[in-house]
Wavefront OBJ file of the C-alpha trace (Angstrom):
o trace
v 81.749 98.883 117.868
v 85.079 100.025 115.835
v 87.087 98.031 118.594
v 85.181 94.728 117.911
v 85.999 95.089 114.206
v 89.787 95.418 114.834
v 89.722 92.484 117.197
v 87.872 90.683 114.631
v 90.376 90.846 111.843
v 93.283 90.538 114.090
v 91.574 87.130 115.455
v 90.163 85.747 112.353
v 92.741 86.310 110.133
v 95.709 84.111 111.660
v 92.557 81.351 111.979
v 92.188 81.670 108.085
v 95.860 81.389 107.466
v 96.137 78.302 109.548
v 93.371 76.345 108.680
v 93.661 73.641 106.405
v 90.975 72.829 104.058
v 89.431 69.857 103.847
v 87.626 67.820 101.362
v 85.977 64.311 100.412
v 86.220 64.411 97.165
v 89.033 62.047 94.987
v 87.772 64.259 91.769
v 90.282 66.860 93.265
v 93.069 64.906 92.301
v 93.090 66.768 89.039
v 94.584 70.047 88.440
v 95.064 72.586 91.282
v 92.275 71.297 92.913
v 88.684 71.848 93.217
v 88.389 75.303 92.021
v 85.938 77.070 95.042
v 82.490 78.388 94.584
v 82.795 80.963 97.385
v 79.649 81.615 98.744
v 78.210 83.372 102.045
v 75.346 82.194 104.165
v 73.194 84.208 102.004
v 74.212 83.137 98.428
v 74.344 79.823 99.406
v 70.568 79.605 100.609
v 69.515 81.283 97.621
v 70.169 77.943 95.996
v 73.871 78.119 96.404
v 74.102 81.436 93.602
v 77.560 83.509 94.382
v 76.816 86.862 92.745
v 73.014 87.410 91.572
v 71.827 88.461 94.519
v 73.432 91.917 96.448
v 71.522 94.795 98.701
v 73.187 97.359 100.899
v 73.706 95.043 104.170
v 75.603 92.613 102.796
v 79.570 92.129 101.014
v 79.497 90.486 97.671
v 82.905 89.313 96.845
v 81.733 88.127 92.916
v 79.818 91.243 92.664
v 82.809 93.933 93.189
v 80.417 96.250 91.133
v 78.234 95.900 93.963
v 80.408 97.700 96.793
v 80.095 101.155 95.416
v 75.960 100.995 96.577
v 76.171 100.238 99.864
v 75.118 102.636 102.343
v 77.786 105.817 102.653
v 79.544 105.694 106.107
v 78.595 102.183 106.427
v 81.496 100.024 106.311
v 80.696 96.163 106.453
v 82.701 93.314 108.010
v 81.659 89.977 106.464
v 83.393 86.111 108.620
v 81.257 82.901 107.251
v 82.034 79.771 108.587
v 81.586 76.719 106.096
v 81.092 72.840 106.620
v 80.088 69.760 105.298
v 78.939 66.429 106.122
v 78.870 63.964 103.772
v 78.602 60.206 102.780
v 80.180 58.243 99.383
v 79.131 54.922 98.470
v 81.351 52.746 95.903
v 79.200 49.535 95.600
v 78.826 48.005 98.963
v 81.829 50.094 100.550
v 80.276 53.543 101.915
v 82.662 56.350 103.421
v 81.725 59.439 105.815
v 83.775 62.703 106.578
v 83.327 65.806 107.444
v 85.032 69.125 107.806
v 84.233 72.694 109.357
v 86.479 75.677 108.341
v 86.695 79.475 107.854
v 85.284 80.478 104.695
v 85.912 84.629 104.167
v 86.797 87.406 105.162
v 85.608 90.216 103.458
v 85.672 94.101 104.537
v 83.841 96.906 102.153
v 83.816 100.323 102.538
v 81.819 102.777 100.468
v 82.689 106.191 99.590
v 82.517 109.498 97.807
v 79.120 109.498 96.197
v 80.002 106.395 93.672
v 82.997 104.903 94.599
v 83.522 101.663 96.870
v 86.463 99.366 97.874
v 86.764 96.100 99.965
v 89.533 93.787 100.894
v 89.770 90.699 102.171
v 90.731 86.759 101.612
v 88.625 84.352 99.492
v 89.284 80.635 99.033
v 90.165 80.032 95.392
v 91.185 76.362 95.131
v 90.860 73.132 97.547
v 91.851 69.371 97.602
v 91.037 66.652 100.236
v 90.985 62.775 100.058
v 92.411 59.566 101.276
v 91.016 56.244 100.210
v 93.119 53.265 99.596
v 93.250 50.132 96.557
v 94.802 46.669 96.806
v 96.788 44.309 94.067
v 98.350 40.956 93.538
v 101.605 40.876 92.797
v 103.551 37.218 92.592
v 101.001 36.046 95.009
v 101.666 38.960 97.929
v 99.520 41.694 98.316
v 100.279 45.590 97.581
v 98.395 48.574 99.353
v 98.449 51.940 97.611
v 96.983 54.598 99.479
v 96.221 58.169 97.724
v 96.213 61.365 99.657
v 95.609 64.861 98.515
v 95.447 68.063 100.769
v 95.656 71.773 100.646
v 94.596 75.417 99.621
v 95.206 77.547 97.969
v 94.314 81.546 98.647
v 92.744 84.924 96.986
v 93.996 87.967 98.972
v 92.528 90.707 97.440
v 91.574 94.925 96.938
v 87.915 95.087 95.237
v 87.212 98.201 93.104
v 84.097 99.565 92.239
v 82.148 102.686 90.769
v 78.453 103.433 89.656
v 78.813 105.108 86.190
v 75.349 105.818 86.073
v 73.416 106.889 89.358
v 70.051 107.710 89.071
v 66.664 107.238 90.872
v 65.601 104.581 89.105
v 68.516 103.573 87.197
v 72.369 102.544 88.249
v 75.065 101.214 86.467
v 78.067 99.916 88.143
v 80.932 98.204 87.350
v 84.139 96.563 89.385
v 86.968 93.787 90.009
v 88.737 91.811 92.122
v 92.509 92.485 91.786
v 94.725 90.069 93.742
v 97.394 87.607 94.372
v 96.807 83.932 94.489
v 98.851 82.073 97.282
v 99.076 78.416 99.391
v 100.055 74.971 97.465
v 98.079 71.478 97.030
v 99.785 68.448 96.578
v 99.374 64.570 95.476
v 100.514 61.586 97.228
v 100.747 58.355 96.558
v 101.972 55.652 99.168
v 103.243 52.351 98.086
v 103.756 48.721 100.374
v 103.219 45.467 100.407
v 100.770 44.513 103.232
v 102.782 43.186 106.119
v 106.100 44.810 105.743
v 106.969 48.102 106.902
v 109.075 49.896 103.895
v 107.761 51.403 101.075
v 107.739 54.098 98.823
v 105.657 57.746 98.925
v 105.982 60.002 95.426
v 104.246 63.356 96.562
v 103.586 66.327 93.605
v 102.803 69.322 94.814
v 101.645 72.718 93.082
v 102.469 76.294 94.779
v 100.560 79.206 93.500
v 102.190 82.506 93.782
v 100.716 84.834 90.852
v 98.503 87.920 90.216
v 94.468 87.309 89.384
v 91.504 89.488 88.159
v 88.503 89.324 87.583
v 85.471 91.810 86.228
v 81.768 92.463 86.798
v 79.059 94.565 86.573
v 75.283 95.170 87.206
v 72.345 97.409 86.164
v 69.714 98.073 88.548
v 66.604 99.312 87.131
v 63.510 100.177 88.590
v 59.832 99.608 86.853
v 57.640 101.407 89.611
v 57.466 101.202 93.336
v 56.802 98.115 93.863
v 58.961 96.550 91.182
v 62.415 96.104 90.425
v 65.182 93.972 88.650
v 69.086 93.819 88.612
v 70.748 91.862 86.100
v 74.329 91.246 86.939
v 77.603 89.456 85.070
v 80.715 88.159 85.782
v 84.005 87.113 84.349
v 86.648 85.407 84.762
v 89.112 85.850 82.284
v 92.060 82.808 81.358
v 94.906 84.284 82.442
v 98.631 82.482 82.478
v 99.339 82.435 86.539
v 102.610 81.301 87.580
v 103.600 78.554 90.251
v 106.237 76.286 91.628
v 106.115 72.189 90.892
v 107.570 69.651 92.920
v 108.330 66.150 92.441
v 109.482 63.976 95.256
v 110.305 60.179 95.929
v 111.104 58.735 99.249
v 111.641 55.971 100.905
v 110.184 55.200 104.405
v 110.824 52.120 107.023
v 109.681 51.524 109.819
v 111.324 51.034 113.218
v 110.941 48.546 115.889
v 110.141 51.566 118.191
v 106.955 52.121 115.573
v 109.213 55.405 114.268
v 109.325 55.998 110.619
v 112.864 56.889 109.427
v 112.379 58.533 105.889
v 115.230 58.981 102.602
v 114.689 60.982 99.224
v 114.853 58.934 96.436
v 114.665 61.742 93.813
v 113.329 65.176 93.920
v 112.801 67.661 91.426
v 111.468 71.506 91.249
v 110.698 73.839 88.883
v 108.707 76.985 87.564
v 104.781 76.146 86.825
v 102.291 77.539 84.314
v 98.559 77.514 85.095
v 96.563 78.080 82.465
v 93.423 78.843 83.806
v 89.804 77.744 83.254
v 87.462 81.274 81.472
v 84.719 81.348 84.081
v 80.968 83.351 83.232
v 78.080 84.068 85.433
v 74.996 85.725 84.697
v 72.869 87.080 87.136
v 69.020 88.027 87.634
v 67.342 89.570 90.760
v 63.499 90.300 90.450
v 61.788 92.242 93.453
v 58.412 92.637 93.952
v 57.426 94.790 97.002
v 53.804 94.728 98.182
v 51.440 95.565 100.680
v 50.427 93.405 103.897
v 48.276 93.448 107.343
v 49.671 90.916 110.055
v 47.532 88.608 112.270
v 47.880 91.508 114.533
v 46.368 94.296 112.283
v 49.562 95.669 112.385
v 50.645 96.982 108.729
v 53.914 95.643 106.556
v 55.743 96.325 103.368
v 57.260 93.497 102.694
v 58.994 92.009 99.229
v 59.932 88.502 97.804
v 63.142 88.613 95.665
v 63.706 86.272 92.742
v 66.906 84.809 91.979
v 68.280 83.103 88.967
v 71.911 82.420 88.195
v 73.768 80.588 85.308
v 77.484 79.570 85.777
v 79.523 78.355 82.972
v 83.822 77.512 83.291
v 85.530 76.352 79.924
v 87.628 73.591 82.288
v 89.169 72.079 78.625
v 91.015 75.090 78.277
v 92.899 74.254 81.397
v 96.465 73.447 81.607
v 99.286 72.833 83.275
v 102.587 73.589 81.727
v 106.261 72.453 83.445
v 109.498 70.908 81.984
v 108.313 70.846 78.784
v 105.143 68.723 79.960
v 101.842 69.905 79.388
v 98.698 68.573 81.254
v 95.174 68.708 80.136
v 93.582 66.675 83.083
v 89.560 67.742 82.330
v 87.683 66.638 79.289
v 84.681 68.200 79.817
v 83.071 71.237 81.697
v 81.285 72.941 84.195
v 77.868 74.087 84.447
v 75.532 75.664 87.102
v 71.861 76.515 87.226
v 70.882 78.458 90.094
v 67.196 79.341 92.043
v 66.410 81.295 94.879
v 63.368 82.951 96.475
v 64.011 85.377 99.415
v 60.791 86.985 101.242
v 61.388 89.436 103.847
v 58.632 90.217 105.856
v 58.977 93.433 107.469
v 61.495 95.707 104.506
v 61.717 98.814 107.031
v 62.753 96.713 110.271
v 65.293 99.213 110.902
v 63.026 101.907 112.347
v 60.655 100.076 113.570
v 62.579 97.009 115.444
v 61.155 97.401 119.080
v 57.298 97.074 117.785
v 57.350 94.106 115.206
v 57.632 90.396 116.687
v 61.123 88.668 116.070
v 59.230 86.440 113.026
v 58.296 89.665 111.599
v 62.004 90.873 111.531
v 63.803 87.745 109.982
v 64.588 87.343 106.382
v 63.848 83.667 105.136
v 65.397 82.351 102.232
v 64.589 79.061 99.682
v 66.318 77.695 96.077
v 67.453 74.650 94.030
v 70.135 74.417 92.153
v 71.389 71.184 89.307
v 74.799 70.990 88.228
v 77.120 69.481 85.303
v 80.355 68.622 86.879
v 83.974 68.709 84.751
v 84.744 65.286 86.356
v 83.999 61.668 84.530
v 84.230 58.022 85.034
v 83.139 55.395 82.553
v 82.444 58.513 80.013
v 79.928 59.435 82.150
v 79.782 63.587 83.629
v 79.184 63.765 87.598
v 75.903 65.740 88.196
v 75.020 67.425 91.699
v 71.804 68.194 92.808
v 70.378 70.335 95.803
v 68.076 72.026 97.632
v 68.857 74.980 100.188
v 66.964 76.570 102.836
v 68.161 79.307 105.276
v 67.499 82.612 107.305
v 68.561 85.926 108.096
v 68.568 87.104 111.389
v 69.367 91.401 111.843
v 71.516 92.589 114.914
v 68.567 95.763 115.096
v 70.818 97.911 117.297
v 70.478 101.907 116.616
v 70.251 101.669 112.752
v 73.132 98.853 112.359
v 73.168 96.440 109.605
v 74.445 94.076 111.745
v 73.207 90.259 111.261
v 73.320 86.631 111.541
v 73.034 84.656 108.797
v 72.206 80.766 107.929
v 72.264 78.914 104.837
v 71.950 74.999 104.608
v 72.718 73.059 101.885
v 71.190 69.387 100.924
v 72.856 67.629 97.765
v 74.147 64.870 96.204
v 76.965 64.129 93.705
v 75.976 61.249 91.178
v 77.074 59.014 88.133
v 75.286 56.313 86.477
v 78.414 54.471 85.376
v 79.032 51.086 87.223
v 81.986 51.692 89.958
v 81.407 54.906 90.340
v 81.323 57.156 93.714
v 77.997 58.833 94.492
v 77.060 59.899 97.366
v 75.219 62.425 99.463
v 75.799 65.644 101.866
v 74.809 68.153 104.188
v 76.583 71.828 104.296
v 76.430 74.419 106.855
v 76.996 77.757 106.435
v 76.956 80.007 109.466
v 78.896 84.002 109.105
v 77.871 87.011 110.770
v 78.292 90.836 109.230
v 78.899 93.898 111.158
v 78.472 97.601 110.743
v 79.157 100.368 112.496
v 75.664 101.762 114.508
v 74.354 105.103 114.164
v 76.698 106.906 116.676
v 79.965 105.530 115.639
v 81.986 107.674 113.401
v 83.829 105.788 110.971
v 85.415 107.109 107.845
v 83.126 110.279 108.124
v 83.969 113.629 108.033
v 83.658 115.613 111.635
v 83.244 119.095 111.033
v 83.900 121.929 114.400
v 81.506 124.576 114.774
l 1 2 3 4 5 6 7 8 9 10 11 12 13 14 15 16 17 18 19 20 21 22 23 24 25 26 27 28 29 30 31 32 33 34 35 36 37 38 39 40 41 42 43 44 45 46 47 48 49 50 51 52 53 54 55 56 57 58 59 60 61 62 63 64 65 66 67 68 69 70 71 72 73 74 75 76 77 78 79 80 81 82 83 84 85 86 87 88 89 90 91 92 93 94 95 96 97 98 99 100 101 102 103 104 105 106 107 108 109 110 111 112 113 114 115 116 117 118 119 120 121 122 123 124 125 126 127 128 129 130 131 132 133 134 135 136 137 138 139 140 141 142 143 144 145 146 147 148 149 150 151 152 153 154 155 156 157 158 159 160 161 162 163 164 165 166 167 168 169 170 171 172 173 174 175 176 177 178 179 180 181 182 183 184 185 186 187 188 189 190 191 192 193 194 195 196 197 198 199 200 201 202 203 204 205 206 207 208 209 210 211 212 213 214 215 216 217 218 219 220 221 222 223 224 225 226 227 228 229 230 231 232 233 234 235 236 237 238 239 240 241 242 243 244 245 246 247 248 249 250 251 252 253 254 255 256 257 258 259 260 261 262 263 264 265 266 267 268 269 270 271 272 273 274 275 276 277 278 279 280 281 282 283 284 285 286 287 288 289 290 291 292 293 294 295 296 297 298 299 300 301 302 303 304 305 306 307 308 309 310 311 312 313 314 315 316 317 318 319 320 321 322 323 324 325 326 327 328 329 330 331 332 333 334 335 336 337 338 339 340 341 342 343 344 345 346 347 348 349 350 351 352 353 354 355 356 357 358 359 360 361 362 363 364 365 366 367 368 369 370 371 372 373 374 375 376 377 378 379 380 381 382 383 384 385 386 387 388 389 390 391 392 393 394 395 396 397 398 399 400 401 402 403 404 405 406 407 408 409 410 411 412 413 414 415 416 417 418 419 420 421 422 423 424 425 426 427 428 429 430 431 432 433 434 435 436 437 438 439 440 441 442 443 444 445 446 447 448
């Protein structure tokens, strides 16, 4: 088991370093790009939450404080896999795309009797579109087409410790200390239809700057059967430094259908990103009861309850470079959050080879309605979904192993006249792995 974890993060990671992000989505134009809502299969069924829900078989990367309760000589390896499908209509012209890329990597290892770390990569920004716009000009016509694309990337060393540990009460704290990496860029690609030379002005940001963040959660436990975690998150402004670029070229076409290309103009020079303050608040409710199965066979099983509110302060954004300073959102960002997770069979563990397959996954519900930082007309974009998903335990000698699903439905709308609405479908498939019983990692082996 230890070998397929090393050949894991030596495959994965070179896949997550060269794959490019993609998105369908012009409201990226602005700032560094979409800033990303990381979320695992799990989260993201859960009504696409990122931090309110977190147990002992699964990596939380919003929820460092989370890391220092999972299971002592457990290590976990967390891969999801994230894609969307999705449709935009402008009036009568309609637009599909789609894209399938590597989400995370996370890796969390608990230890002591409080502590726990994890490392890993986390997408932190994104920008993807191309769409194209026409005018008249002395009777010809001109083609502009718009293009943006790129990442940008959270490597990072998660921290945590429970302060207070007791039966029925912990209190943990954490962060996510890291460096911010990868560039996005603007283009814009000028011509009049029918001749082949134009012009292409291309800006481009490149992150290179440290980034933190804090959380924390209290667990509490009413009785038995009963239980709640409340759980917070924040993301601090902070002033991260990056590189700007602005380019203008010149291209022509060949009569061999070659492109020969000349700069223009070019310019380069040290960035500040002002960043966005980002909160989340957190609830998870259990409720563990009592069951008999169709089979007279008895269960104790729970249903957890998930709420989560998300709030970023995008008008504090800005960009500052040669002695410009851009405030490109006027508004900002809001996130309600529901999720219902019932688990059948809460000791599947121990008792895999007698309880059906059914009886062993986790299934997992929520809804979620959102205020978007991007206008037209005046007008806020609002997103709406629904999420559905499952859970589905590699039960091999004690492992925490498992598959997980989460599937997103949505759609992105506006009620002002022109503007882009349209509809989508997200995947998100990632597996975790832990060590089984007999494996020996980051343990202790003592010699009679």
């Amino acid at each position: 088991m230890g070998k397929i974890f090393l050949n894991l993060i030596f495959l994965v990671a070179p896949l997550y370093f060269s794959a490019q992000v993609t998105l369908s989505n012009p409201y990226s134009f602005y700032g560094i790009g979409e800033l990303s809502n990381s979320s695992d299969p799990i989260q993201r069924a859960l009504g696409g939450s990122s931090f309110a829900y977190s147990d002992s078989t699964m990596v939380n990367y919003y929820n460092a404080a989370s890391h220092a309760s999972l299971v002592k000589g457990n290590p976990l390896l967390s891969i999801s896999l994230n894609g969307r499908y999705a449709q935009e209509t402008e009036g009568a012209v309609k637009n599909t795309s789609q894209f399938f890329t590597l989400e995370h990597l996370y890796f969390a290892v608990p230890f002591a009797n409080r502590l726990g770390i994890a490392f890993g990569l986390s997408p932190y920004s994104k920008r993807g579109y191309n769409f194209s716009s026409y005018s008249i000009v002395g009777g010809d016509s001109l083609k502009f087409n718009y293009e943006g694309k790129g990442n940008s990337t959270k490597a990072f060393v998660a921290l945590s410790a429970n302060i207070v540990k007791k039966e029925n009460l912990k209190i943990a704290v954490g962060s996510n200390l890291g460096y911010l990496f990868g560039q996005t860029s603007n283009s814009k690609t000028s011509a009049f239809v029918g001749e082949s030379s134009g012009g292409v002005f291309i800006h481009t940001d490149r992150l290179k700057s440290f980034h933190y963040d804090l959380s924390a959660s209290v667990f509490y436990r009413l009785n038995k059967l009963n239980s709640f975690q409340f759980s917070a998150y924040y993301d601090p402004s902070q002033k991260l430094n990056a590189r700007t670029s602005e380019s203008l070229y010149y291209f022509e076409t060949n009569k061999d259908g070659t492109n020969s290309t000349s700069i223009v103009s070019t310019t380069e020079s040290s960035e500040k990103v002002i960043s966005a303050p980002a909160l989340k608040l957190g609830l998870n409710y259990t409720q563990t009861f009592h069951r008999i199965s169709r089979k007279n066979r008895e269960f104790n099983s729970n249903l957890h309850y998930v709420l989560e509110y998300q709030k970023t302060i995008y008008s504090d954004y800005r960009q500052e470079f040669n002695s410009t300073v851009l405030k490109p959102y006027s508004s900002d960002f809001s996130r309600y959050s529901l999720g219902i997770q019932y688990t059948p069979n809460t000791d599947y563990y121990n008792n895999a080879t007698t309880v059906s397959f059914w009886n062993r996954m986790i299934y997992r519900v929520g809804a979620y309605s959102t205020v978007l930082p991007y206008q037209f007309g005046g007008v806020n974009y609002k997103q709406f979904g629904t999420t559905f998903g499952i859970g589905i335990p590699l039960v091999m000698d004690y492992s925490f192993s498992s598959i997980n699903i989460g599937v997103d439905l949505g759609k992105r709308t506006n009620t002002a006249t022109g503007a882009i609405n349209g509809n989508y479908i997200g995947l998100n498939v990632g597996v975790i792995l832990s060590p089984m019983r007999g494996d020996k990692w980051f343990r202790k082996v003592k010699l009679d």
